[in-house]
N, C-alpha and C positions, 0 to 999 in steps of 0.2 A: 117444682113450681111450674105453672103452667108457663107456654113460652117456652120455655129454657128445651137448647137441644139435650137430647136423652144422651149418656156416656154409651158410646160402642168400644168392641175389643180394639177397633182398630185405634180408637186414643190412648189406649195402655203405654204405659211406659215402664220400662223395666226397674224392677226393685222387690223390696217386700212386699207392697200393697198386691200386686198383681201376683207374688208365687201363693200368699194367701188364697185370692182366689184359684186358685189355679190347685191347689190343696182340696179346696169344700169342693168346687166343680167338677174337678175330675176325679181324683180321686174318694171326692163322699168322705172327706174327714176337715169336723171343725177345730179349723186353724187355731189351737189355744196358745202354743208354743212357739219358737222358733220353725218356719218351713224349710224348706231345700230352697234353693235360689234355681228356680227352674225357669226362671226370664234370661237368667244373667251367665249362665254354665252350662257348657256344652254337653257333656255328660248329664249331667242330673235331666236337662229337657229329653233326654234321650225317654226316659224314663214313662214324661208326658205321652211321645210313641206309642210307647209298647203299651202304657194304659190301656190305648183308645183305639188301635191299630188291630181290628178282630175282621176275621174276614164276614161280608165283604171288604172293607174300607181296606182302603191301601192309600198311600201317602206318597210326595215327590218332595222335594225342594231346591230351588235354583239359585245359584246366585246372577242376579241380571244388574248387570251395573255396581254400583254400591248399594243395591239393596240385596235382601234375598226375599226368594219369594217361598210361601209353605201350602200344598195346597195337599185336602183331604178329597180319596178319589172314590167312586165307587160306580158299580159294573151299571154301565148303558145302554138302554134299551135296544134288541135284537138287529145287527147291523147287519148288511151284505160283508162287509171287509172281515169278517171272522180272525183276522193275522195281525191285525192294527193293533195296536194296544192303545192309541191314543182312541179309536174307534171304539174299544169296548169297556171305554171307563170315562167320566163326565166327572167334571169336578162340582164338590158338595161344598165345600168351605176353602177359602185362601185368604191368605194373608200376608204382607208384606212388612218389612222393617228392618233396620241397622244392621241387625245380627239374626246370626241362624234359631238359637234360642227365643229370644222375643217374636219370630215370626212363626213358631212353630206354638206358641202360647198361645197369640190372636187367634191363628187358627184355630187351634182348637176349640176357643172357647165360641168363635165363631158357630161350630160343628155342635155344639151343646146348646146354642141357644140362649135368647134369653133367662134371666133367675125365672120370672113368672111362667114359664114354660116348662113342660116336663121335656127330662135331657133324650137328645134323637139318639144315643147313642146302647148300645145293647150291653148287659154285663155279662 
């Protein structure tokens, strides 16, 4: 409806609804069945990673406070500091939230974009 704010990754909240997506978007498989709970399990988000984890892209995540933060990185435009690592990598998508798992999903889904977009990510 017009008006209404549009849903971002960043209002997900962990459960089914969001490992569905997280199912079609990254991995390109419609959610018929039961998915993996890759909002909510350490392990299975592991998974979301290595999906989408091709180089270039390389990944961080932090715990700051009681949140954590997930951020998607990739190589920066030609610097003088060649030794930095912070210096030869710019972040592409981050995301924050409760747990490591759910902030490693916003990300992501972040990193893909919206449905009407085609996904930025390479197979």
């Amino acid at each position: 409806m017009a008006g209404e704010p549009r849903w971002t990754s960043s209002d997900a909240d962990a459960g089914p609804q969001l490992d569905r997506l997280i199912e079609l978007r990254v991995f390109g498989r419609k959610p018929v069945a039961e998915v993996p709970p890759y909002s909510t399990d350490e392990e299975v988000a592991e998974l979301v990673i290595a999906r989408l984890a091709r180089p270039p892209l390389r990944w961080i995540s932090l715990r700051d406070g009681d949140e954590w933060v997930f951020h998607w990185r990739a190589p920066s435009p030609a610097t003088s500091d060649r030794d930095a690592t912070a210096g030869r990598y710019q972040k592409v998508a981050s995301a924050s939230a409760p747990t490591r798992p759910l902030a490693i999903c916003r990300a992501s889904l972040v990193l893909l974009g919206p449905l009407d977009e085609p996904p930025r990510r390479e197979s």
